[in-house]
mmCIF entry with sequence, helices, sheets and N, C-alpha, C, O atoms, coordinates in Angstrom:
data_MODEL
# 
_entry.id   MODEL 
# 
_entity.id                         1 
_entity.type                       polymer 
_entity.pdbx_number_of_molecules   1 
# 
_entity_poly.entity_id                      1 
_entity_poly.type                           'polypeptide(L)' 
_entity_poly.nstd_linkage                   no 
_entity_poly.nstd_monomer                   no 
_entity_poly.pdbx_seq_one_letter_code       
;(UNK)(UNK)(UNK)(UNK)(UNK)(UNK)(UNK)(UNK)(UNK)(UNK)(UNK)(UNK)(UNK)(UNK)(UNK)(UNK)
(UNK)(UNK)(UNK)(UNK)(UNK)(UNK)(UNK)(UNK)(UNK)(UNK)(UNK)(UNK)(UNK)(UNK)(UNK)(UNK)
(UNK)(UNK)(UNK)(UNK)(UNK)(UNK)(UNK)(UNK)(UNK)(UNK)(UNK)(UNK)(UNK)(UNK)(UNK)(UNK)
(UNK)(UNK)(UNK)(UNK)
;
_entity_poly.pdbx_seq_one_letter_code_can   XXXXXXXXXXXXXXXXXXXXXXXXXXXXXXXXXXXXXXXXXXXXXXXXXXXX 
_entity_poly.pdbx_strand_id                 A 
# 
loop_
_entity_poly_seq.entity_id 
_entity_poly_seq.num 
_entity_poly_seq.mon_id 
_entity_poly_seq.hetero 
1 1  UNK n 
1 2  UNK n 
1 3  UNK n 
1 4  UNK n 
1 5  UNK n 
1 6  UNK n 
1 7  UNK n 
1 8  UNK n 
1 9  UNK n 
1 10 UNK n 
1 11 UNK n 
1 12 UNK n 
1 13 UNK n 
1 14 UNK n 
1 15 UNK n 
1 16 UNK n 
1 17 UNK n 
1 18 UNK n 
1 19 UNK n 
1 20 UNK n 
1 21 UNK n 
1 22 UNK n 
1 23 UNK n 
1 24 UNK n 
1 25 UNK n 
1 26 UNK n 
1 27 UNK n 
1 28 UNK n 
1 29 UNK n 
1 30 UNK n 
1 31 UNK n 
1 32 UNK n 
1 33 UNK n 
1 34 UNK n 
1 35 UNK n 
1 36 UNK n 
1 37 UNK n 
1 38 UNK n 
1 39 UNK n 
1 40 UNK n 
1 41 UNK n 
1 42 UNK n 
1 43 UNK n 
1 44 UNK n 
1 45 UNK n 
1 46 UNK n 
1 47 UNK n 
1 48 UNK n 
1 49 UNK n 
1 50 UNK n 
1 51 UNK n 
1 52 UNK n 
# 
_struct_asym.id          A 
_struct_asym.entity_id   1 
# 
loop_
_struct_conf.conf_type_id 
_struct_conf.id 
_struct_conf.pdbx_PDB_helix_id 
_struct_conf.beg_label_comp_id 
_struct_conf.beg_label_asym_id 
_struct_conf.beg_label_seq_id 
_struct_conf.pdbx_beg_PDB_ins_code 
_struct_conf.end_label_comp_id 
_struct_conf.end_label_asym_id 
_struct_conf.end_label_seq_id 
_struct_conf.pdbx_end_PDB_ins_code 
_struct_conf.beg_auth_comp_id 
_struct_conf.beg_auth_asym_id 
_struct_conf.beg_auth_seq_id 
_struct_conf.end_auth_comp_id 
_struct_conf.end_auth_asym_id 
_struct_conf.end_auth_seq_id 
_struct_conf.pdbx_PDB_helix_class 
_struct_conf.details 
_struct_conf.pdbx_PDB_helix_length 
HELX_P HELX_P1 AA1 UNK A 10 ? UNK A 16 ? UNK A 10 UNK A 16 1 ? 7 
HELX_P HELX_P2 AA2 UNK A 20 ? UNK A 25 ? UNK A 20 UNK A 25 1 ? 6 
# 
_struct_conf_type.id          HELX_P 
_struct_conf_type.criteria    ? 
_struct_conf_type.reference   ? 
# 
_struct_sheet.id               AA1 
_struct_sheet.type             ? 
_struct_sheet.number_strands   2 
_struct_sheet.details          ? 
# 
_struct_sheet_order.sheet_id     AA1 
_struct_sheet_order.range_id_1   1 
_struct_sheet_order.range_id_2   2 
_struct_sheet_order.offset       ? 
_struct_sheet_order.sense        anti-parallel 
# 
loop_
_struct_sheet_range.sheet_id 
_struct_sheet_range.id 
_struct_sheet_range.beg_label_comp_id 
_struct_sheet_range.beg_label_asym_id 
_struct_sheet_range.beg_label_seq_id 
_struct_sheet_range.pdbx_beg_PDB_ins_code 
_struct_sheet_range.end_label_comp_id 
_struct_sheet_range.end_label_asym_id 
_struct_sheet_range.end_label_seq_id 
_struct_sheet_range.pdbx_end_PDB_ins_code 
_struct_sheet_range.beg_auth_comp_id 
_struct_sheet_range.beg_auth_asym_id 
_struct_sheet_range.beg_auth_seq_id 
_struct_sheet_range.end_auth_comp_id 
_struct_sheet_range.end_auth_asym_id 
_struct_sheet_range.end_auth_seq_id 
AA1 1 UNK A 2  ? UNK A 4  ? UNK A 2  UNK A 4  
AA1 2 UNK A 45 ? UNK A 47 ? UNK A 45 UNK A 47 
# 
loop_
_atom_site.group_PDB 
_atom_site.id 
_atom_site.type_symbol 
_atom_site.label_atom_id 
_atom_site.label_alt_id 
_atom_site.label_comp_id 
_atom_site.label_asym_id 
_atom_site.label_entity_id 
_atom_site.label_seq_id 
_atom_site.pdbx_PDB_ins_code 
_atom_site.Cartn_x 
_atom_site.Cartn_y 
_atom_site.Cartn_z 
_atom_site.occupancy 
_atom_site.B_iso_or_equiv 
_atom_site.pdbx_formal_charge 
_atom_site.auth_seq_id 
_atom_site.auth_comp_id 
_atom_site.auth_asym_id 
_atom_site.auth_atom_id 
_atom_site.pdbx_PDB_model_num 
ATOM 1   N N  . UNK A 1 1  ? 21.345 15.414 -8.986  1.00 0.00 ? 1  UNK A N  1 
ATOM 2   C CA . UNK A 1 1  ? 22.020 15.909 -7.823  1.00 0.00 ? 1  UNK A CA 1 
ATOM 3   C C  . UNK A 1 1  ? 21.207 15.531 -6.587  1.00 0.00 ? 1  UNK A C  1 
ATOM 4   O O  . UNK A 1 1  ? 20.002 15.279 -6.608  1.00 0.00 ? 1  UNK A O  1 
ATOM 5   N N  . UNK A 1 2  ? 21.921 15.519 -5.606  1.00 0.00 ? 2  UNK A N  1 
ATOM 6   C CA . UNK A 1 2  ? 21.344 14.666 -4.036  1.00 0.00 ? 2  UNK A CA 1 
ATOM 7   C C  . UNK A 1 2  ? 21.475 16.263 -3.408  1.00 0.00 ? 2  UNK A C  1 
ATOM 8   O O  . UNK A 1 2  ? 22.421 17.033 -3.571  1.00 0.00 ? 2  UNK A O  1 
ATOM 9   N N  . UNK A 1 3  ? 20.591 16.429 -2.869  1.00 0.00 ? 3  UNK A N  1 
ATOM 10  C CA . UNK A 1 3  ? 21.092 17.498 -1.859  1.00 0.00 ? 3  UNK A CA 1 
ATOM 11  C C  . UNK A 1 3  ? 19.878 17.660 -0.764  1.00 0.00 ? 3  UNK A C  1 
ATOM 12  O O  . UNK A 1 3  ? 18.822 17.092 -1.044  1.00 0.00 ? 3  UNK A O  1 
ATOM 13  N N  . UNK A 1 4  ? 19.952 18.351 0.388   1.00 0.00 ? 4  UNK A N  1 
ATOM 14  C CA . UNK A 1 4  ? 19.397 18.491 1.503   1.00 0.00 ? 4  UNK A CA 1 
ATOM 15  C C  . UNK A 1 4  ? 18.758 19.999 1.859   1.00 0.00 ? 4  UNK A C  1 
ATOM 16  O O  . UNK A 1 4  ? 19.529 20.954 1.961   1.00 0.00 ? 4  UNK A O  1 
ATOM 17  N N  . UNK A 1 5  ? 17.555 20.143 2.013   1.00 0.00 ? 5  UNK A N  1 
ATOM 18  C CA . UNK A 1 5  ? 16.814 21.285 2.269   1.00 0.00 ? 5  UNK A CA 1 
ATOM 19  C C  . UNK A 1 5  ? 17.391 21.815 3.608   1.00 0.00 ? 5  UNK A C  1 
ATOM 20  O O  . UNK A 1 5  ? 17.157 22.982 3.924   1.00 0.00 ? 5  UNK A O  1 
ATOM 21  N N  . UNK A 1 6  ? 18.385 20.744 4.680   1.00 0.00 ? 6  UNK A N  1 
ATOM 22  C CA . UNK A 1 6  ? 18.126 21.206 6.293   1.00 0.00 ? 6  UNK A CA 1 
ATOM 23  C C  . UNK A 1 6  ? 19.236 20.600 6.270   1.00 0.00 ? 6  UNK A C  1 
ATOM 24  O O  . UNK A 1 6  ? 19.782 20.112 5.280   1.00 0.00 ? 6  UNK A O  1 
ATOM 25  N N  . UNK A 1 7  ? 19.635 20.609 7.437   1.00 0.00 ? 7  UNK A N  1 
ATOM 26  C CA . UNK A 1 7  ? 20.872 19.672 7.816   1.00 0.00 ? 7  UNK A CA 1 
ATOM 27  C C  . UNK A 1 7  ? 20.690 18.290 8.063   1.00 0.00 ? 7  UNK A C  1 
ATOM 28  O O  . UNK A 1 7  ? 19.732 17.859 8.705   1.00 0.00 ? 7  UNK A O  1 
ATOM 29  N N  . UNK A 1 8  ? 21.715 17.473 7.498   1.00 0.00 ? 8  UNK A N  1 
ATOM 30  C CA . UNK A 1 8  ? 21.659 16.098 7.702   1.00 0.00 ? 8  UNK A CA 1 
ATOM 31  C C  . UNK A 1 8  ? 22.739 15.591 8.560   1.00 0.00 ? 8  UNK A C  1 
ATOM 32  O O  . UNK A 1 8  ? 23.928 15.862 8.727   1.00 0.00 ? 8  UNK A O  1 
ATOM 33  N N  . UNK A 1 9  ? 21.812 14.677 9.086   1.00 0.00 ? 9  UNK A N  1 
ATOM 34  C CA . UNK A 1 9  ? 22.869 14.308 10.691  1.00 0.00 ? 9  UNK A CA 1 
ATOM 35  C C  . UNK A 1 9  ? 23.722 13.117 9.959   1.00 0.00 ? 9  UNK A C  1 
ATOM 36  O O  . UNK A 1 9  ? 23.375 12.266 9.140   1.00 0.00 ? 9  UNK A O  1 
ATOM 37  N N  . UNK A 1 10 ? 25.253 13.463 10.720  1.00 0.00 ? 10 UNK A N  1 
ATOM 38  C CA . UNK A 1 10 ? 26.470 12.368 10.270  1.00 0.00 ? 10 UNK A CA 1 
ATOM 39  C C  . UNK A 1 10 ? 26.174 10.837 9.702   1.00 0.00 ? 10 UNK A C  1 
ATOM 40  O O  . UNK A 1 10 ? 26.437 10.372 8.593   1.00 0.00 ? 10 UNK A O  1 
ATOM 41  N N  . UNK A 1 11 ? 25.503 10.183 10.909  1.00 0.00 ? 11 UNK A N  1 
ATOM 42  C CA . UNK A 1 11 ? 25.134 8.814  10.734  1.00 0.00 ? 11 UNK A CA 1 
ATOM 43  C C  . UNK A 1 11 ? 24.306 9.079  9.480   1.00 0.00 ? 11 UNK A C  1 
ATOM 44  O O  . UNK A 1 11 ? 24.697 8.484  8.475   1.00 0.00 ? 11 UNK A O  1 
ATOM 45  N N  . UNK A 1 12 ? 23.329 9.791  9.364   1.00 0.00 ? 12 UNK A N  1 
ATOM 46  C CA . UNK A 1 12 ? 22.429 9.189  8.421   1.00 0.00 ? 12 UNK A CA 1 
ATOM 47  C C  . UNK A 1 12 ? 23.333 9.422  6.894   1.00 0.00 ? 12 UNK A C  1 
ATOM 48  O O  . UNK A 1 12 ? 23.468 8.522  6.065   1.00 0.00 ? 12 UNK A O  1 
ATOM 49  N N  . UNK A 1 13 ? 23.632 10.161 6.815   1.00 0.00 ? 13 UNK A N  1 
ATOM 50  C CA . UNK A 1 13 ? 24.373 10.470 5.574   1.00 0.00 ? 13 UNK A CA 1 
ATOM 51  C C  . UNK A 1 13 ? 25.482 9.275  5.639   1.00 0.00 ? 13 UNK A C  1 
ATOM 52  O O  . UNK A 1 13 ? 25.393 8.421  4.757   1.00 0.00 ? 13 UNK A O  1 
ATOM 53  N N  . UNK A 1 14 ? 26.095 9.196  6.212   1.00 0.00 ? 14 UNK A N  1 
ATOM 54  C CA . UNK A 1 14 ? 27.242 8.128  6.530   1.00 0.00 ? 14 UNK A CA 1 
ATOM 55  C C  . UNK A 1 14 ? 26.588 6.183  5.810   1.00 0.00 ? 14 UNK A C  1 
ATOM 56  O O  . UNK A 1 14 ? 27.171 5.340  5.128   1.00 0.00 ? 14 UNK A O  1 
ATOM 57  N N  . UNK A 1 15 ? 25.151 6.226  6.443   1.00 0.00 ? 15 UNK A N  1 
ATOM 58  C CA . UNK A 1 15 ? 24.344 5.441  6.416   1.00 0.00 ? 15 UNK A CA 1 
ATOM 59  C C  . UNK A 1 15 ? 23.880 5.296  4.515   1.00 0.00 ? 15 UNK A C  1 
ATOM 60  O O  . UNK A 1 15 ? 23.719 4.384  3.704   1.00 0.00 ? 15 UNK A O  1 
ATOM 61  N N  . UNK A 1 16 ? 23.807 7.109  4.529   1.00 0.00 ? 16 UNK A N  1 
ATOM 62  C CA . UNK A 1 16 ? 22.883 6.648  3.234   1.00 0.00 ? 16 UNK A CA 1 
ATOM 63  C C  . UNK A 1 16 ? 23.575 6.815  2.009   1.00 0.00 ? 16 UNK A C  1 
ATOM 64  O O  . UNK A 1 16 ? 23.115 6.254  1.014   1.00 0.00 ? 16 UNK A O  1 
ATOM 65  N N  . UNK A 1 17 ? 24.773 7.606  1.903   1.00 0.00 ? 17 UNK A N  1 
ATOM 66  C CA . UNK A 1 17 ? 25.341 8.136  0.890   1.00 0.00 ? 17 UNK A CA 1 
ATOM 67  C C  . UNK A 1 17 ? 26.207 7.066  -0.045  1.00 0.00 ? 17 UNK A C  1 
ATOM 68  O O  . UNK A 1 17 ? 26.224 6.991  -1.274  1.00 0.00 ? 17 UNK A O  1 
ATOM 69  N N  . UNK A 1 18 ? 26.873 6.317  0.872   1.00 0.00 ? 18 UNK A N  1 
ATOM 70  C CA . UNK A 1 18 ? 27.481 5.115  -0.012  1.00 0.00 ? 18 UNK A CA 1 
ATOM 71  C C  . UNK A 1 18 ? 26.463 3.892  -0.339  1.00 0.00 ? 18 UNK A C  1 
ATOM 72  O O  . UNK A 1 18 ? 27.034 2.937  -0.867  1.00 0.00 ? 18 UNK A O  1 
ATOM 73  N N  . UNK A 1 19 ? 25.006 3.723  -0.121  1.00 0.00 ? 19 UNK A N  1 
ATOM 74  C CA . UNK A 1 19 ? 24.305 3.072  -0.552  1.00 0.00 ? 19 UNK A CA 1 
ATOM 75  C C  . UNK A 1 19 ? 23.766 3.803  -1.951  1.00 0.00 ? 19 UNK A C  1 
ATOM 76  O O  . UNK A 1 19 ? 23.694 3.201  -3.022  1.00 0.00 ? 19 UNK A O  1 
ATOM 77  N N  . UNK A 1 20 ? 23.368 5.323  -1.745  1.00 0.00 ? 20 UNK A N  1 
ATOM 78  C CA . UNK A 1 20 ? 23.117 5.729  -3.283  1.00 0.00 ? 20 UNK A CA 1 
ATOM 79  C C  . UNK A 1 20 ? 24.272 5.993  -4.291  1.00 0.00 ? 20 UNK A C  1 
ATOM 80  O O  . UNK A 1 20 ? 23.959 6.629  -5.297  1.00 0.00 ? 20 UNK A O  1 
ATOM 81  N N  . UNK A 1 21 ? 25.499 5.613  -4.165  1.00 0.00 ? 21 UNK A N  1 
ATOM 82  C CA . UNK A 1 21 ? 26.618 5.740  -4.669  1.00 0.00 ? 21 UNK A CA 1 
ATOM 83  C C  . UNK A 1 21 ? 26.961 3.973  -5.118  1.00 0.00 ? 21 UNK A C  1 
ATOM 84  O O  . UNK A 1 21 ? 27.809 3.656  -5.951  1.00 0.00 ? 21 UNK A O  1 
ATOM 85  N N  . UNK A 1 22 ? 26.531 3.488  -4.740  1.00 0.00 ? 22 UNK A N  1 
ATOM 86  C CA . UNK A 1 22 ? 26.574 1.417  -5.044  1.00 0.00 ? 22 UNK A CA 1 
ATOM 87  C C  . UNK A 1 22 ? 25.223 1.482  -6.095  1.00 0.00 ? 22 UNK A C  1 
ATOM 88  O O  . UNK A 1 22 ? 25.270 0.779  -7.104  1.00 0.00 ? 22 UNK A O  1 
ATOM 89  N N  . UNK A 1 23 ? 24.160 2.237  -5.874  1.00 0.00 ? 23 UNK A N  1 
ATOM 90  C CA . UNK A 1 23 ? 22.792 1.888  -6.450  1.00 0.00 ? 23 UNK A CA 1 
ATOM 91  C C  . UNK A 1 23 ? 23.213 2.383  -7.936  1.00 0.00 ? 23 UNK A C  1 
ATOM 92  O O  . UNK A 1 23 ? 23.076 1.691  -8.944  1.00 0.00 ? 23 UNK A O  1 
ATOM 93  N N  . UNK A 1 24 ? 23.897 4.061  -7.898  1.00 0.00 ? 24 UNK A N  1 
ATOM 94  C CA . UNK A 1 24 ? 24.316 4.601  -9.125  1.00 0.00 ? 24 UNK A CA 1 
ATOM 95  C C  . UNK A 1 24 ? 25.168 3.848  -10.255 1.00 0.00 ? 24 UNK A C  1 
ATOM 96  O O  . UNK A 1 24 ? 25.001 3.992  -11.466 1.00 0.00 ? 24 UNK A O  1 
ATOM 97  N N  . UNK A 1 25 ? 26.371 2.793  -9.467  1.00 0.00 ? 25 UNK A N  1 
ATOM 98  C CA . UNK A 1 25 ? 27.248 2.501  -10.105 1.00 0.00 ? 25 UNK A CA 1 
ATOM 99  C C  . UNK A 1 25 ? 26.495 1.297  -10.762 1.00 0.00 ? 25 UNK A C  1 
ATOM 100 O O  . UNK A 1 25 ? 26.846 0.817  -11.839 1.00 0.00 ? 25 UNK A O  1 
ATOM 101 N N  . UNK A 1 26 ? 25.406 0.835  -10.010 1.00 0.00 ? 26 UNK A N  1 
ATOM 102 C CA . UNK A 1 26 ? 24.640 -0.594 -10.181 1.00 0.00 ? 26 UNK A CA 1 
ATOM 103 C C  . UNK A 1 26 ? 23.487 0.052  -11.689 1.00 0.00 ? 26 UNK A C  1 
ATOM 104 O O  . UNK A 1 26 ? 22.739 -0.749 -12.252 1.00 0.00 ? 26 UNK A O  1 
ATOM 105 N N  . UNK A 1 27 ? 23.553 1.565  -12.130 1.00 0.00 ? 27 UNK A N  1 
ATOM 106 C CA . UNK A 1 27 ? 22.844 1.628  -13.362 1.00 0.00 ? 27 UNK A CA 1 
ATOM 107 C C  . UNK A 1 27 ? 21.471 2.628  -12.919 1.00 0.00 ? 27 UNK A C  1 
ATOM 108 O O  . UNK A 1 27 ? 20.789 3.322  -13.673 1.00 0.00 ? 27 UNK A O  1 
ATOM 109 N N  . UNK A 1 28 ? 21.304 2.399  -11.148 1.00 0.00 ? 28 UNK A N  1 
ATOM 110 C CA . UNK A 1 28 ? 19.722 3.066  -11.168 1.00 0.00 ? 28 UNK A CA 1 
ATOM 111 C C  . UNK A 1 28 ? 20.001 4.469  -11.397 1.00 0.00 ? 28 UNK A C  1 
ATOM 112 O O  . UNK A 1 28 ? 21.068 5.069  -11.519 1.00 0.00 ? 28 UNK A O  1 
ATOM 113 N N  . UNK A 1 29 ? 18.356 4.992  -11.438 1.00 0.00 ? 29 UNK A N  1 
ATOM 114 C CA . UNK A 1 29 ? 18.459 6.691  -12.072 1.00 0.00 ? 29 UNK A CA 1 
ATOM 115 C C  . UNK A 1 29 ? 18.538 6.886  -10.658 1.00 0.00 ? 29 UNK A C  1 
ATOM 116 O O  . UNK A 1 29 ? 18.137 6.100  -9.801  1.00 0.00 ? 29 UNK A O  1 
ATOM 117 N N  . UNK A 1 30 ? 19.230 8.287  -10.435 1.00 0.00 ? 30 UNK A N  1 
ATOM 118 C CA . UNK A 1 30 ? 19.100 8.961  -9.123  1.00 0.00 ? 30 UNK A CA 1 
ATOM 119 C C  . UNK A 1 30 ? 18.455 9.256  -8.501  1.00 0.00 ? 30 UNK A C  1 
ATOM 120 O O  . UNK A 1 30 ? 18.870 9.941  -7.566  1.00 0.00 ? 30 UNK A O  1 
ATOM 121 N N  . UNK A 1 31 ? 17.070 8.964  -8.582  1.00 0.00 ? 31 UNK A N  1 
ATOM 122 C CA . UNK A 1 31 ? 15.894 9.504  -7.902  1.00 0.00 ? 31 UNK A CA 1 
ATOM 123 C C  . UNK A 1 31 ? 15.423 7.753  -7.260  1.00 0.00 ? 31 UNK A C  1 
ATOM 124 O O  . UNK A 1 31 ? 15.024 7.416  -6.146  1.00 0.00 ? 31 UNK A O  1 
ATOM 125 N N  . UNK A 1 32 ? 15.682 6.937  -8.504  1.00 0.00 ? 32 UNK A N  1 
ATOM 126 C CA . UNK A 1 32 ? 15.504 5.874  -7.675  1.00 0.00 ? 32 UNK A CA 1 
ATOM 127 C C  . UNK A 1 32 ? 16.127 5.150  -6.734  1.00 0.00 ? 32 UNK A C  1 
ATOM 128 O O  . UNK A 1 32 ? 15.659 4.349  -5.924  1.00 0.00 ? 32 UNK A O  1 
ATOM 129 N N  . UNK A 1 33 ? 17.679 5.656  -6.993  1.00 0.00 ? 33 UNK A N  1 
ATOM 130 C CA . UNK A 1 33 ? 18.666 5.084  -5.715  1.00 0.00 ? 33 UNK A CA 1 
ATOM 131 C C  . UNK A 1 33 ? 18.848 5.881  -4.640  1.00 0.00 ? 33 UNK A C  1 
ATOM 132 O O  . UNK A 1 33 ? 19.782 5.729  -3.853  1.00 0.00 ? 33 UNK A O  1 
ATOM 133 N N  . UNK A 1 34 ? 18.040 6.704  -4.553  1.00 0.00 ? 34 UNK A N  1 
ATOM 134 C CA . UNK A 1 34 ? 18.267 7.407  -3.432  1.00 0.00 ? 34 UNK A CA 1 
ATOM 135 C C  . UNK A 1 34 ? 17.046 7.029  -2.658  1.00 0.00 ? 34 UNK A C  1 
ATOM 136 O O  . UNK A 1 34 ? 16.995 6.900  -1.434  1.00 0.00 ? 34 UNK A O  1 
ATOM 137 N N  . UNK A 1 35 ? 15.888 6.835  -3.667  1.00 0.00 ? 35 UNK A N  1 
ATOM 138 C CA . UNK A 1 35 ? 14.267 6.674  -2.535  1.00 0.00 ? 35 UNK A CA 1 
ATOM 139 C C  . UNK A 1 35 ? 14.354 4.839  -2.236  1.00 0.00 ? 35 UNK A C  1 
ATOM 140 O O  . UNK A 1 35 ? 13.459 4.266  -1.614  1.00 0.00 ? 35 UNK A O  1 
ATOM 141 N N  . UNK A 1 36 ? 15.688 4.037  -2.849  1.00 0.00 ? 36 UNK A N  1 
ATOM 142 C CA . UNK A 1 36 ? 16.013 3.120  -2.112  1.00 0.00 ? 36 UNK A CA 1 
ATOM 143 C C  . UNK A 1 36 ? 16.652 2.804  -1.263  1.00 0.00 ? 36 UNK A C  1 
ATOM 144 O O  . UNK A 1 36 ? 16.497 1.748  -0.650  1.00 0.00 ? 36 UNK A O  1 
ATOM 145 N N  . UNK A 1 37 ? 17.658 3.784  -0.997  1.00 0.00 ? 37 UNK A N  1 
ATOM 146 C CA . UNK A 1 37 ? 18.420 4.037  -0.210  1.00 0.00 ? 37 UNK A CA 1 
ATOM 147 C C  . UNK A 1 37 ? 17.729 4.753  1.151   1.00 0.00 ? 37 UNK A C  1 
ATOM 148 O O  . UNK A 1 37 ? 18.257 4.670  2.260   1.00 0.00 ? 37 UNK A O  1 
ATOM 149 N N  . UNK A 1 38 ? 16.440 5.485  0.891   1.00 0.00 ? 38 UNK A N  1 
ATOM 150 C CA . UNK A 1 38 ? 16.449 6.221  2.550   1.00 0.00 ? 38 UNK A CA 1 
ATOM 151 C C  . UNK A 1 38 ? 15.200 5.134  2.355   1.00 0.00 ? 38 UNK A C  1 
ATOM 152 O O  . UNK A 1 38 ? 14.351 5.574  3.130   1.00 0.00 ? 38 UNK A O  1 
ATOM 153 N N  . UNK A 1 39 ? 14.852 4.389  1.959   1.00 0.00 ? 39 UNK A N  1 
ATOM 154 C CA . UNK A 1 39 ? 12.996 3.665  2.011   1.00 0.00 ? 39 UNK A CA 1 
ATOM 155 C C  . UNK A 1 39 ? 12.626 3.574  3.349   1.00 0.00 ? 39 UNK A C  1 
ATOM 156 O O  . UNK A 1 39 ? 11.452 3.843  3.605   1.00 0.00 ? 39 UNK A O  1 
ATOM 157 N N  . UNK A 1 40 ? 13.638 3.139  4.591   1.00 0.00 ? 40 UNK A N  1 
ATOM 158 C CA . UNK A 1 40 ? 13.544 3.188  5.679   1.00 0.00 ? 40 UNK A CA 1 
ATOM 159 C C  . UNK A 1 40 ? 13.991 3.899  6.737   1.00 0.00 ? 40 UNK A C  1 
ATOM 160 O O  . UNK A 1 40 ? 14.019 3.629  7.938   1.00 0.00 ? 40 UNK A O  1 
ATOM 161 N N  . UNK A 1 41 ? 14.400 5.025  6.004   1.00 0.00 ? 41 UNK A N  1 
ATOM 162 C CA . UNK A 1 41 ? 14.624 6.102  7.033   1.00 0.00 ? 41 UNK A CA 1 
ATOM 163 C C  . UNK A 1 41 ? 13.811 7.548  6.852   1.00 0.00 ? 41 UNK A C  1 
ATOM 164 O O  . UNK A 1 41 ? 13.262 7.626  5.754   1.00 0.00 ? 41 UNK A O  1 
ATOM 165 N N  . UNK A 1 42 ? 13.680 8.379  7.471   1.00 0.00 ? 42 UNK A N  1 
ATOM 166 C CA . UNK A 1 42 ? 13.259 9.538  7.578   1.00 0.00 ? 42 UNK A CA 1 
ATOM 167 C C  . UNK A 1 42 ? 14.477 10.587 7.589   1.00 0.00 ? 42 UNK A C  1 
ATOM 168 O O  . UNK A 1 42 ? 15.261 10.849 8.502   1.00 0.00 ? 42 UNK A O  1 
ATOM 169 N N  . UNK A 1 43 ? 14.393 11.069 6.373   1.00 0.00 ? 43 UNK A N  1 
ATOM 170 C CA . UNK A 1 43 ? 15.477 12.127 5.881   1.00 0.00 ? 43 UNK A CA 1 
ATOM 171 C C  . UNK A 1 43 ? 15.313 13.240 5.065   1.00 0.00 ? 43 UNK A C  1 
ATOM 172 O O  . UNK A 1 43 ? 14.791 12.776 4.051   1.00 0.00 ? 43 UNK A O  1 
ATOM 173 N N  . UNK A 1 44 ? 15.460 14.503 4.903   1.00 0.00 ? 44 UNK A N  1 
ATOM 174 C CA . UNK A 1 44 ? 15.980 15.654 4.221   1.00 0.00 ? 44 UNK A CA 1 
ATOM 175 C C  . UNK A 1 44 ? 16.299 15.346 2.760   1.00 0.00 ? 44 UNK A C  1 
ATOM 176 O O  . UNK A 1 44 ? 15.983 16.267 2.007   1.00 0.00 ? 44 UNK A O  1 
ATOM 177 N N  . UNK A 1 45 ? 16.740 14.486 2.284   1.00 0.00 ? 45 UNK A N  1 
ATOM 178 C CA . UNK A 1 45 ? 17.449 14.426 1.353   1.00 0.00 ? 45 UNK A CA 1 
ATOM 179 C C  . UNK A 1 45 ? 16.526 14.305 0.009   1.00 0.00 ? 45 UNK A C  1 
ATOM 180 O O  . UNK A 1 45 ? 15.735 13.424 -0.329  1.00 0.00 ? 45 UNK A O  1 
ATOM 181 N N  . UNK A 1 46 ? 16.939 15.568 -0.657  1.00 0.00 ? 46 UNK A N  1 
ATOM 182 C CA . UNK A 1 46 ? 15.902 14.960 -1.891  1.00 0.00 ? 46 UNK A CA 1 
ATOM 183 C C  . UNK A 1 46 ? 17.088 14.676 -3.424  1.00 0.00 ? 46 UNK A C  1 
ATOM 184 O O  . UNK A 1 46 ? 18.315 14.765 -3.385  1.00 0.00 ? 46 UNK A O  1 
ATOM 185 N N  . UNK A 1 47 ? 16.316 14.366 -4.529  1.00 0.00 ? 47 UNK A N  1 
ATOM 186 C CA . UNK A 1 47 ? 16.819 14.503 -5.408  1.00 0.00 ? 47 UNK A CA 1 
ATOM 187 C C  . UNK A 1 47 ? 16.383 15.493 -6.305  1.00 0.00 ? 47 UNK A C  1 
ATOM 188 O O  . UNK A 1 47 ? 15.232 15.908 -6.170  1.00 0.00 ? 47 UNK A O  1 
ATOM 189 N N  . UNK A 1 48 ? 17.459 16.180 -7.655  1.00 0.00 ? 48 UNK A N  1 
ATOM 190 C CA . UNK A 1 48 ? 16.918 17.379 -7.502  1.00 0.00 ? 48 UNK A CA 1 
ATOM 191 C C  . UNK A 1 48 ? 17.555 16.638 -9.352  1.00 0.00 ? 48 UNK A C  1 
ATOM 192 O O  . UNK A 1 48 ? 18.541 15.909 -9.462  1.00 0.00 ? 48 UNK A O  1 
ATOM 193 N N  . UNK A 1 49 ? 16.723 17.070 -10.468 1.00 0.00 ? 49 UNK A N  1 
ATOM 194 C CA . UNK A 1 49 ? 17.226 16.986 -11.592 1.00 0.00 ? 49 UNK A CA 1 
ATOM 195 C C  . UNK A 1 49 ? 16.923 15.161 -12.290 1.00 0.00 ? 49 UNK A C  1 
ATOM 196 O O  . UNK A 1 49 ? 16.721 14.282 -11.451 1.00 0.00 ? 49 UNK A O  1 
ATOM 197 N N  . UNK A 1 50 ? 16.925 14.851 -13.518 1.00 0.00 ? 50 UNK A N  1 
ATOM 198 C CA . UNK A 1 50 ? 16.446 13.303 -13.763 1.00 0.00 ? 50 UNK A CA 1 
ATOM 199 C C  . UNK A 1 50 ? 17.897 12.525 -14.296 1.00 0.00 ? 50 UNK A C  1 
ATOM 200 O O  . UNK A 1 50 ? 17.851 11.711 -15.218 1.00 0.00 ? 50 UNK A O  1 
ATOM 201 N N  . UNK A 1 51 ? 19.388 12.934 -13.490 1.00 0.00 ? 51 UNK A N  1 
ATOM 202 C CA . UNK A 1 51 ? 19.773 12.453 -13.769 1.00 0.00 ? 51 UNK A CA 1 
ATOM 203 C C  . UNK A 1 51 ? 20.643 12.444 -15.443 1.00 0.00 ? 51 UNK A C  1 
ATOM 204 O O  . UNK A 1 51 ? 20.037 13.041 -16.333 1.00 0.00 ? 51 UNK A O  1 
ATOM 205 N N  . UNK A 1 52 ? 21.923 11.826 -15.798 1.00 0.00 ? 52 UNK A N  1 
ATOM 206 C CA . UNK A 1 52 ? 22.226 11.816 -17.088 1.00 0.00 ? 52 UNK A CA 1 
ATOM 207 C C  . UNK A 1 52 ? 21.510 10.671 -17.351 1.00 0.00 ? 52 UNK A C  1 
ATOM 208 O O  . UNK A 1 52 ? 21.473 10.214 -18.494 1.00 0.00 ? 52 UNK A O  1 
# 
């Protein structure tokens, strides 16, 4: 599960959510498509669980 300790601003989610949603379908575990997905941004967003 993806989820956010704080609020996440539109763009960035907008920005980041369909990149960890391409990474998932592409096979990665969720922890890794998501810390590829923000690698260059500064965000809230953690992952929470290892995934099926």
């Amino acid at each position: 599960m993806v989820a956010s300790a704080a609020s996440v601003r539109d763009e960035v989610a907008c920005e980041v959510l369909p990149e960890v949603h391409r990474r998932l379908a592409g096979g990665e575990a969720p922890a890794l498509a998501l810390a590829g997905a923000t690698a260059d941004l500064p965000t809230t967003l953690v992952c929470l669980g290892s995934g099926w």
